[in-house]
C-alpha positions in Angstrom: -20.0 52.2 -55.2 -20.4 48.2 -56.0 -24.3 47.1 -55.6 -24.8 44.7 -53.7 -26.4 40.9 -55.4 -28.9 39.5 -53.1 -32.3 37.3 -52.9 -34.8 36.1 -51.1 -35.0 32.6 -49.8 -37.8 31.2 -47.8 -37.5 28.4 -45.5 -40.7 26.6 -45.1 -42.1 24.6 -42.7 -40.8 21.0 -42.5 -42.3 17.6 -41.6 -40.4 16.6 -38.3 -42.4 14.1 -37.0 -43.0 11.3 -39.8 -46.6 12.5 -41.9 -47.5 15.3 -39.1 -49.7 17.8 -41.5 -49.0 21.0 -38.9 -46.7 22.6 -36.2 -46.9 25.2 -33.7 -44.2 28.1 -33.8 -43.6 28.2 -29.7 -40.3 30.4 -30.1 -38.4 32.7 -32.2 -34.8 33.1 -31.8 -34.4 35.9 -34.6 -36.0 39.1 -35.7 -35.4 41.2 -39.1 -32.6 42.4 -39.7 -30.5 39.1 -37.6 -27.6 37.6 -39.5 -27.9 33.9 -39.7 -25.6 30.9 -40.3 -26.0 27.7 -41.4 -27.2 25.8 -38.8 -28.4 27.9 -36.6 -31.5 27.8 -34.8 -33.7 30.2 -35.5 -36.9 28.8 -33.7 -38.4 26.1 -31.6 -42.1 24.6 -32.6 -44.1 21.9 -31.4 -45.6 18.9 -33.4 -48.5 16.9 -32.2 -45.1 14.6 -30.9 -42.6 17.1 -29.3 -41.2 20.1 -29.4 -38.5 20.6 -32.3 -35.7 23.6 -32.9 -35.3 23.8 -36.8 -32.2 25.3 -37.8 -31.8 27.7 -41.1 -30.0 25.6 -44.0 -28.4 28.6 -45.6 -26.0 31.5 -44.6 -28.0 35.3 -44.8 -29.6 38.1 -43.1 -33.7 37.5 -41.8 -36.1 39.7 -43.7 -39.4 38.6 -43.1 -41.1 36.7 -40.5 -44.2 35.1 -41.8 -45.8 34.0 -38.8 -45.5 35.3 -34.9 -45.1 32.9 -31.9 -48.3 30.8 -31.0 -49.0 29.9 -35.0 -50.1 27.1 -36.0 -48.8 26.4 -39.7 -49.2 23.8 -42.2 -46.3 21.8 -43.3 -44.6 23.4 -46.6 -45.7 26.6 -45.8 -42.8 29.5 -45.9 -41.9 31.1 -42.3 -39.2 33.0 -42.9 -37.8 34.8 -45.5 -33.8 35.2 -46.3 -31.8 37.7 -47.6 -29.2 36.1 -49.5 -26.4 36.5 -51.5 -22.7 38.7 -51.8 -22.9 41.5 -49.2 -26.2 39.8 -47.8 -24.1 38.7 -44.4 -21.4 40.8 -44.0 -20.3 44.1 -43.1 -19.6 46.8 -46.7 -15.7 47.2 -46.2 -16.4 50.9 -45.7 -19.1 50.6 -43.1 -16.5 49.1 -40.6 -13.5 51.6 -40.5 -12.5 49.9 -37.4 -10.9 46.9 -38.7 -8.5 48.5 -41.1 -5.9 49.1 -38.8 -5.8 44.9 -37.1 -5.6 44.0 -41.4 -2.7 46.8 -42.0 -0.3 45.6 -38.9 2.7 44.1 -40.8 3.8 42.2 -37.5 0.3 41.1 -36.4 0.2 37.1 -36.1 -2.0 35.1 -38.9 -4.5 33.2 -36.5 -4.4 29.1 -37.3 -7.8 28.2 -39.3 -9.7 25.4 -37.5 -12.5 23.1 -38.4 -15.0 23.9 -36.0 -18.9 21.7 -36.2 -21.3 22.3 -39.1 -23.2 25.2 -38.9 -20.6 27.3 -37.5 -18.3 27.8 -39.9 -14.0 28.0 -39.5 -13.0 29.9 -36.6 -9.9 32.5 -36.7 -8.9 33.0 -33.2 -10.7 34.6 -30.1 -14.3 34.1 -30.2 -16.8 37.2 -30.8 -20.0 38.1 -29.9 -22.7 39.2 -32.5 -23.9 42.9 -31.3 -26.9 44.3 -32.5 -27.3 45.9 -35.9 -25.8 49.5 -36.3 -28.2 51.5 -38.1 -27.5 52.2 -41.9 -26.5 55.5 -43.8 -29.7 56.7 -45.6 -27.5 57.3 -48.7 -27.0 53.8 -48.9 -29.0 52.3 -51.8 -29.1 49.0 -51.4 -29.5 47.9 -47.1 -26.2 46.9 -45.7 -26.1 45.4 -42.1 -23.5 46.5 -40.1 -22.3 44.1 -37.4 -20.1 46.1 -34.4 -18.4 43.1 -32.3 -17.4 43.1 -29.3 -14.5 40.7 -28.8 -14.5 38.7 -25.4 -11.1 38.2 -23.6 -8.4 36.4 -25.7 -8.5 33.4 -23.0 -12.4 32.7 -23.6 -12.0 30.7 -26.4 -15.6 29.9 -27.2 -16.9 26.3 -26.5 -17.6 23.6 -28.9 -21.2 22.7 -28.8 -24.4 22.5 -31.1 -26.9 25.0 -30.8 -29.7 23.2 -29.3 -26.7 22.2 -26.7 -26.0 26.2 -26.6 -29.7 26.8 -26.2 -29.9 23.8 -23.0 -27.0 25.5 -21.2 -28.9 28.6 -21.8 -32.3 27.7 -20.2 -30.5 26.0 -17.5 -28.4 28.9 -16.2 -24.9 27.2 -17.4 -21.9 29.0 -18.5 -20.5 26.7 -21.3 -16.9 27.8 -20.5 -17.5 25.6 -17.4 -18.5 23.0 -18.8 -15.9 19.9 -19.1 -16.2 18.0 -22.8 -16.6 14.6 -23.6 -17.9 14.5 -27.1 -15.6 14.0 -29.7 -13.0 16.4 -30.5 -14.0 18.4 -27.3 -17.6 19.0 -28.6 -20.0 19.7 -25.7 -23.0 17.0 -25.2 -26.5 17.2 -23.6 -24.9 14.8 -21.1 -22.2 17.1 -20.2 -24.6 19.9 -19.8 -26.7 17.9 -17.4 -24.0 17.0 -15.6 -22.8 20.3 -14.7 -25.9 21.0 -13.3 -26.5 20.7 -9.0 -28.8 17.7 -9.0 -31.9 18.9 -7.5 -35.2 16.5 -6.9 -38.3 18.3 -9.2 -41.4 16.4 -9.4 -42.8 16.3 -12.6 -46.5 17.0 -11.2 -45.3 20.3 -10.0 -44.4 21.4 -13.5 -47.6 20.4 -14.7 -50.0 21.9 -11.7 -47.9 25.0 -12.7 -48.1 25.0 -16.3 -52.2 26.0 -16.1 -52.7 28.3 -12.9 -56.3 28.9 -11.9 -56.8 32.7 -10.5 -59.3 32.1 -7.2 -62.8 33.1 -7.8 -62.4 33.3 -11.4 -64.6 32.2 -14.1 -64.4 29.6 -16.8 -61.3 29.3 -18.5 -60.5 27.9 -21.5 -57.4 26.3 -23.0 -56.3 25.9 -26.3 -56.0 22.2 -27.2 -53.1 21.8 -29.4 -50.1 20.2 -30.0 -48.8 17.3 -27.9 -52.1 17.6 -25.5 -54.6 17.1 -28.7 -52.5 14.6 -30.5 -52.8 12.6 -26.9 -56.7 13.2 -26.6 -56.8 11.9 -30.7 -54.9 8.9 -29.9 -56.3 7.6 -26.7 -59.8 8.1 -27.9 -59.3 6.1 -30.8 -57.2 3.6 -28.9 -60.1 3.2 -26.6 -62.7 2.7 -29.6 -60.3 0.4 -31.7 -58.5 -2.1 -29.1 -60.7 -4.4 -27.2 -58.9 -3.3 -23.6 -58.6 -6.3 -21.0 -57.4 -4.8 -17.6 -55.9 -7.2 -14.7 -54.2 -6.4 -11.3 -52.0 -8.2 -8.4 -50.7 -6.6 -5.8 -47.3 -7.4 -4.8 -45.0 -7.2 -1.9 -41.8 -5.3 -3.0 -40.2 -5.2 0.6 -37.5 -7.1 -1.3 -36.9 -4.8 -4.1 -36.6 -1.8 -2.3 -34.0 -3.0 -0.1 -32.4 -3.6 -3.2 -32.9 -0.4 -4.5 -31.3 1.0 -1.5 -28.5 -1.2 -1.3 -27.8 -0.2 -5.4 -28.0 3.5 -4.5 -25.3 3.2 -1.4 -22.8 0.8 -3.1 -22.6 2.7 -6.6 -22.3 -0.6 -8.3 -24.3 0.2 -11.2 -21.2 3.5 -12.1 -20.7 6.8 -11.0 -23.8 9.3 -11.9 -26.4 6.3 -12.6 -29.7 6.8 -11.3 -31.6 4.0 -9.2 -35.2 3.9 -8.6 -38.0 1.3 -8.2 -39.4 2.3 -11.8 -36.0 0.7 -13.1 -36.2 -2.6 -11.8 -40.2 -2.8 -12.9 -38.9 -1.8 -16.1 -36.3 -4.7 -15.7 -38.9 -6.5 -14.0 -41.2 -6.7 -17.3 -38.4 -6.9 -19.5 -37.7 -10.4 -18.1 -41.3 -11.4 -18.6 -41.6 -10.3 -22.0 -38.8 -12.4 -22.7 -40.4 -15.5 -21.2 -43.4 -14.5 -23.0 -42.3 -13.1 -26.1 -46.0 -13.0 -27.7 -46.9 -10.3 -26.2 -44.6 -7.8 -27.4 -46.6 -7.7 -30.3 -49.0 -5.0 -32.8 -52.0 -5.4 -34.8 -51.8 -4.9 -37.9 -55.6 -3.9 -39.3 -55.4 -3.9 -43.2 -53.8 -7.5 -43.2 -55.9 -8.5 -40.1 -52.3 -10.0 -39.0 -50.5 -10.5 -35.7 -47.3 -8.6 -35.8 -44.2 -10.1 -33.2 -41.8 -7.5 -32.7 -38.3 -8.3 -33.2 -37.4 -5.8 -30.3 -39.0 -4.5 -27.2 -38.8 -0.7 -27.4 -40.3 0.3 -23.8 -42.0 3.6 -23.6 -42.0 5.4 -20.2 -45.2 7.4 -20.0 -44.2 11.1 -18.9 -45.9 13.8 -17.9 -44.7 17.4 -19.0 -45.9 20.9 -19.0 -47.1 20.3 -22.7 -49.0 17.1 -21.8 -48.6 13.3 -21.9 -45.4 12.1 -23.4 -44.5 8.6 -24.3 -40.8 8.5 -25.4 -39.3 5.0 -25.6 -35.8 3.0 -25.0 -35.0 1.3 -28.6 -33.8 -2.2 -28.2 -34.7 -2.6 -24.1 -34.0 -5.9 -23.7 -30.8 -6.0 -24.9 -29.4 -3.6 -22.2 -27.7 -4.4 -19.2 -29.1 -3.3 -16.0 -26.8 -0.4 -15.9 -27.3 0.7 -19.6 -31.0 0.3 -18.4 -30.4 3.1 -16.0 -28.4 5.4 -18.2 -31.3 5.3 -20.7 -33.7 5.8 -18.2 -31.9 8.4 -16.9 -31.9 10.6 -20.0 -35.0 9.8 -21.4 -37.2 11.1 -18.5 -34.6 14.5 -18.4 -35.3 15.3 -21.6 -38.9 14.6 -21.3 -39.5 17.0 -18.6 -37.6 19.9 -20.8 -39.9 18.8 -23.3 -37.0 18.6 -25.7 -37.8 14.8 -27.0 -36.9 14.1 -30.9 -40.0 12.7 -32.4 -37.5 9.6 -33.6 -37.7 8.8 -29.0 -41.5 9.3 -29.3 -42.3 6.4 -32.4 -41.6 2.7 -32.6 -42.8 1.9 -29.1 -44.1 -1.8 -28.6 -44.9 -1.8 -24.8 -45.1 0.5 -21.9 -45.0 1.5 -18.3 -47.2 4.3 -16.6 -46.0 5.1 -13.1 -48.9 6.4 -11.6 -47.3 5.3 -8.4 -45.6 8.9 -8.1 -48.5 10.8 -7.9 -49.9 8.6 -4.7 -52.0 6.9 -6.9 -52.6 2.9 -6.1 -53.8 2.0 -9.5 -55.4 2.8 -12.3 -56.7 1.3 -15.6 -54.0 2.4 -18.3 -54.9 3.1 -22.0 -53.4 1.5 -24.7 -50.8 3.5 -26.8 -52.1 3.1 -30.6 -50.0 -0.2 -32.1 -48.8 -1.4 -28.8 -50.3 -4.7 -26.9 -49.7 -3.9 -24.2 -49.3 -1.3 -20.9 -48.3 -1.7 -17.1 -49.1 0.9 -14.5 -47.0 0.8 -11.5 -48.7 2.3 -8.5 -47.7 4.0 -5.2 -45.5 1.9 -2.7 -47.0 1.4 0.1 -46.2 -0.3 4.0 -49.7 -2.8 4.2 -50.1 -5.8 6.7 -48.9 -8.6 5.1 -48.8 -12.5 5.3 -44.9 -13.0 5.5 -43.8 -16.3 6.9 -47.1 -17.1 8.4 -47.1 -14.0 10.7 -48.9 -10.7 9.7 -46.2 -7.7 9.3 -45.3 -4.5 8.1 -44.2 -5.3 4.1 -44.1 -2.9 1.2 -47.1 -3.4 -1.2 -47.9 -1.9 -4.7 -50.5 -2.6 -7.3 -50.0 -3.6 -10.8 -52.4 -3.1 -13.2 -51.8 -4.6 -17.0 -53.7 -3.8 -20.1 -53.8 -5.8 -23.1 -55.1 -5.7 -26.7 -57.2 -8.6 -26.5 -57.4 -9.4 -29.9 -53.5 -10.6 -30.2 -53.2 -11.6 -26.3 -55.5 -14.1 -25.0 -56.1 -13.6 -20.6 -53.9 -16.8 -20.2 -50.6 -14.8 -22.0 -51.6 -11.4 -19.9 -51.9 -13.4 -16.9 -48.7 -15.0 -17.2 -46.6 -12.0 -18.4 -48.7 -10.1 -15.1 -47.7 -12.7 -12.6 -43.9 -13.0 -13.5 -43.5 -9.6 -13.8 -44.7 -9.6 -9.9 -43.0 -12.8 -8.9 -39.2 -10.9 -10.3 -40.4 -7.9 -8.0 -41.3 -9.9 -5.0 -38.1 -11.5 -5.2 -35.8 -9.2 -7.5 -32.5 -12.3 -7.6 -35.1 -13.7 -10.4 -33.8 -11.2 -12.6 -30.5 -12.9 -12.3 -32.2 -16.5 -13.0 -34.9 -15.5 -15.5 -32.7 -13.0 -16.7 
C-alpha cells in the first residue's frame, strides 16, 4: 500500500479593501472534508467597504475551519486550513472500482482536452457533479477522500462562468444552462445573468425595513454595529467634525425633464435594455455643471494644507442596502455618453442592492448624489463623504403650483440641496455649480449646449 504525501496549508485572511485591519466571515461555502480547486470560492466576508467572496489559491481537501460564520478576524490571520499534496484531492485508485471498466474499453473515444477559465482546471468531456464524501475504510491509515460522481446527461455540457457568476445565478434562481453568453470565448458575465432575470421593480427601502424586523410589543433590541454600517457611522462622524459643511437649496421645476424621461423610455433611443430615470439626467445634470465649474470637483488634502483638482469626476451614487449605506462610484463620469451613463448606472445600483460591490467601485469617489427623493423625502441636508467637496441630494418629485408663463399651474417641482467643503469651495462656486445644475433640469436641451 503507497502512503500518501500531504500538508497543511492555511489560507489567511487578506486585505481586500486597501489598509482595512478586519473582515467579517458572513458565509461559508465549504466544510471539512470538501475538495477544493483553485479558485474556488470557499466564503463570502464583509469589509467595513463591501462584501467580498475570497477564493482558495491552491488545489486540496478543507481540514480545518478556524473561525464559524459571524467572525470578525483580523487581517493575516489563518481561516482555513488545507490538506495538500499527492493523494490530498483525489480518489486512491482502489477506492473507486467503478471507473476501471470506462479506462479498460479498447473502443471508448479519448475526449478532446479544453482550456476552460482559471480556477477550474481542463475539462474532459461531460460535466460532473461533486457528491458528497463516501466514508473511508477504517483500515486505511492515512484519510483518503472518496468522491462518488454522478455524471449529468451527456448534452449538459456545463457552462463557462466564474464562480462568483455561479454563485449570482445561484442566489437568483437561474439555471446557467439558460443562460445565453457574451463574454469572451462563451464565458458567462454578471450582465448576462442579470439579463436573464424577469425584470421586476424592488425598492431598495423594502430590503432595508426588512433587513431589521421588530417583533410588536417587544423589548429593546440591540444590533451589532459592524461592517459596512460602522465604517459609515466612523466616516460620517468624522466628516461632520473635519469639513466645515455649507448647505444650499433651489427648488426647481422639472416638468420639462420628465417629459423627457418619458419620451427616452418609449423611443428606446438610448439601446435595447438601458434603463431611464430622473436620477440619470441629475447625474447628467451635474456632470455638465462640474464641467463649467471644474473647481469644485476637488479634495482637501490635510498634511500639505493643499487644494487637490481632480483630474476626473468619479460620481458616487449613495445606495442603500440591507448591510447599510453604500457609496459606490462611476470612474471617469464625465467622459461618458448619456447612454454609457445609463449602462453604468444601471449596474452599479444592481450590484449595490446584492451587496456584491468590489471595494475598487466603493474608493476614489470625488463627488456625489443622494436620492432622497425615492423615499418621499423633499430634502435633506447631505453629509460629506470623507475627501469629497462636495454632495447633491435630489428629492421627491412633486406636482406644486407654479409661476409658468405668468399664469399659476400644475408643474413638477423638486428640491435640491448641495453640500460643500467650505474650505476649498467658496458660496459663490457652490452657488453657481447649484444653479446650473437646476437651470440643465428645468430645461434638460442645455445638456446638449452646455454639454
Amino acid at each position: 500500500m503507497t502512503t500518501e504525501v500531504r500538508s497543511l496549508r492555511e489560507f489567511k485572511m487578506p486585505d481586500v479593501g486597501e489598509g482595512l485591519t478586519e473582515a467579517e466571515i458572513l458565509t461559508w461555502y465549504v466544510k471539512p472534508g470538501d475538495v477544493v480547486t483553485d479558485g474556488q470560492v470557499v466564503c463570502e466576508v464583509e469589509t467595513a467597504k463591501a462584501a467580498v467572496e475570497l477564493p482558495i489559491p491552491f488545489n486540496g481537501v478543507v481540514e480545518t475551519l478556524f473561525f464559524p460564520a459571524g467572525s470578525t478576524v483580523d487581517v493575516g490571520t489563518a481561516i482555513i486550513a488545507i490538506a495538500v499534496g499527492e493523494g490530498a484531492a483525489e480518489p486512491a485508485p482502489a477506492a473507486a472500482p467503478a471507473a476501471a471498466p470506462a479506462a479498460e474499453a479498447p473502443d471508448a473515444a479519448v475526449p478532446e482536452r479544453r482550456e476552460v477559465l482559471v480556477g477550474y482546471g481542463p475539462r474532459t468531456g461531460g460535466a460532473q457533479r461533486r457528491a458528497r464524501k463516501a466514508p473511508v475504510a477504517a483500515a486505511a491509515p492515512v484519510p483518503v477522500v472518496v468522491i462518488p460522481v454522478q455524471p449529468e446527461p451527456a448534452s449538459a455540457e456545463r457552462p463557462l462562468a466564474k464562480p462568483p457568476v455561479r454563485k449570482l445565478a445561484k442566489d437568483l434562481g437561474i439555471d446557467l444552462r439558460t443562460v445565453t453568453p457574451t463574454g469572451p470565448d462563451g464565458v458567462i458575465t454578471r450582465e448576462d445573468v442579470h439579463a436573464a432575470v424577469a425584470p421586476a421593480p424592488a425598492p431598495v427601502v423594502e430590503a432595508v425595513v426588512a433587513a431589521t424586523p421588530l417583533p410588536v410589543g417587544a423589548g429593546d433590541v440591540r444590533v451589532p454595529v459592524k461592517g459596512v454600517r460602522k465604517a459609515t457611522a466612523q466616516a460620517m462622524v468624522a466628516s461632520a467634525f473635519t469639513a466645515p459643511h455649507v448647505t444650499e437649496f433651489i427648488q426647481v421645476d422639472v416638468t420639462r425633464t420628465m417629459k423627457l424621461v418619458r419620451e427616452l423610455k418609449a423611443s428606446g433611443e438610448l439601446g435595447e435594455g438601458v434603463r431611464v430615470s430622473p436620477l440619470l439626467l441629475v447625474a447628467r445634470a451635474l456632470l455638465t455643471a462640474i464641467r463649467r465649474h471644474p473647481e469644485i470637483n476637488a479634495a482637501w488634502d490635510e498634511a500639505n494644507q493643499e487644494i487637490v483638482l481632480k483630474g476626473q469626476v468619479n460620481l458616487g451614487i449613495a445606495a442603500a442596502t440591507p448591510r447599510g449605506l453604500l457609496v459606490p462610484n462611476i470612474k471617469d463620469a464625465g467622459s461618458k455618453t448619456l447612454p454609457q451613463l445609463a449602462l453604468a448606472l444601471g449596474e452599479l445600483t444592481d450590484v449595490a442592492r446584492q451587496g456584491k460591490t468590489s471595494p475598487a467601485d466603493l474608493s476614489g469617489g470625488t463627488v456625489t448624489i443622494t436620492n432622497v427623493g425615492v423615499f418621499g423625502v423633499d430634502t435633506g441636508t447631505p453629509i460629506l463623504n470623507p475627501g469629497e467637496a462636495a454632495i447633491l441630494a435630489f428629492g421627491a418629485v412633486r406636482e406644486l403650483p407654479w409661476v409658468h408663463k405668468g399664469k399659476v399651474v400644475p408643474r413638477l417641482v423638486t428640491t435640491l440641496a448641495l453640500s460643500f467643503d467650505h474650505r476649498l469651495v467658496d458660496g459663490e462656486l457652490g452657488s453657481k455649480v447649484l444653479a446650473d445644475t437646476a437651470a440643465v433640469l428645468e430645461r434638460p436641451k442645455r445638456l446638449i449646449t452646455w454639454g
